[in-house]
C-alpha positions as CSV (number, residue, x, y, z in Angstrom):
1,X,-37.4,335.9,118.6
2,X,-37.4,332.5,119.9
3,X,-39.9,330.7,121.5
4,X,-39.7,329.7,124.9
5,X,-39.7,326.1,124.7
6,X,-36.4,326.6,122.1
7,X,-34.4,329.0,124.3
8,X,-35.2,325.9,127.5
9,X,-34.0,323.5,125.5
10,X,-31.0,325.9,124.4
11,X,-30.4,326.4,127.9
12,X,-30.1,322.9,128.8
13,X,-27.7,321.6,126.0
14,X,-25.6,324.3,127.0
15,X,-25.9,323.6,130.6
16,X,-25.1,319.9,130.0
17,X,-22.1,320.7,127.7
18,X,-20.4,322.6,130.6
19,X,-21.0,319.9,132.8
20,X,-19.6,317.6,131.0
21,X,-16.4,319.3,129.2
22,X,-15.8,322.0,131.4
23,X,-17.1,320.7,135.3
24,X,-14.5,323.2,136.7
25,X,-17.1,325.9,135.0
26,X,-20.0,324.0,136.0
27,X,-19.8,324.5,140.1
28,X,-20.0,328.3,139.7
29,X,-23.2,328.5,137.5
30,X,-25.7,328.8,140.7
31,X,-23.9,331.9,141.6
32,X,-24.5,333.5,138.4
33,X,-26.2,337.0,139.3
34,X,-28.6,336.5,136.5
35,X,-30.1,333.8,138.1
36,X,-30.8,335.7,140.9
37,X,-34.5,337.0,141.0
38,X,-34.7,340.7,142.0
39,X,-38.0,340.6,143.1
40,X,-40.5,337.8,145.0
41,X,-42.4,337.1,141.6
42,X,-40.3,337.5,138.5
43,X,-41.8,337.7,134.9
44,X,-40.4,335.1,132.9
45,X,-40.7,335.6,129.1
46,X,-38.6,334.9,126.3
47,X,-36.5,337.6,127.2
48,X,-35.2,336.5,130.3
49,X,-34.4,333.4,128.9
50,X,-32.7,335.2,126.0
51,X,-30.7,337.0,128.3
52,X,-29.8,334.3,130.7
53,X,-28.8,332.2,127.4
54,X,-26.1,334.7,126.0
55,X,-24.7,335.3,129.6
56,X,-24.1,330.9,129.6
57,X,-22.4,331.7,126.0
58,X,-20.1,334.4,127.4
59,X,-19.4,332.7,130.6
60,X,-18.3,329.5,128.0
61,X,-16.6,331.8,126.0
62,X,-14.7,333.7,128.4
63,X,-13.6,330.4,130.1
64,X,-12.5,328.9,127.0
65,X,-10.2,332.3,125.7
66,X,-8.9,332.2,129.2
67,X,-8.4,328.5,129.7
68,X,-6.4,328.9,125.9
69,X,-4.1,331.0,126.8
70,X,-3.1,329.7,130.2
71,X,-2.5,326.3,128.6
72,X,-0.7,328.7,125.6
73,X,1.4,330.1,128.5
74,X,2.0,326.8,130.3
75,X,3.7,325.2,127.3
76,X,6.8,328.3,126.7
């Protein structure tokens, strides 16, 4: 697994790549649900950051397939 200071610096390339190429993705990143603590003192370990890592991938992913096919759609 990786180690925490890689999956932070993971996070923020990521982070900064939406904001730059993809700001209409960008706004909606605080609501993410994973970002929301469910308790008043979370554990944060590699895992969390693991998790919240592949759930910025998907969300770029997703947006991207969907963002494809509208522009797909847009040019019939």
């Amino acid at each position: 697994m990786k180690r925490l200071q890689e999956l932070t610096k993971e996070i923020n390339d990521l982070t900064l790549k939406i904001e730059q190429e993809y700001p209409e993705l960008y706004q909606y990143l605080d609501e993410n649900p994973i970002t929301i603590p469910c308790c008043d003192h979370p554990k944060v370990d590699t895992q969390n950051f693991s998790d919240y890592l592949d759930s910025l991938k998907q969300l770029l992913k997703h947006h991207i397939e969907n963002h494809q096919n509208t522009q797909d759609k847009q040019s019939i």
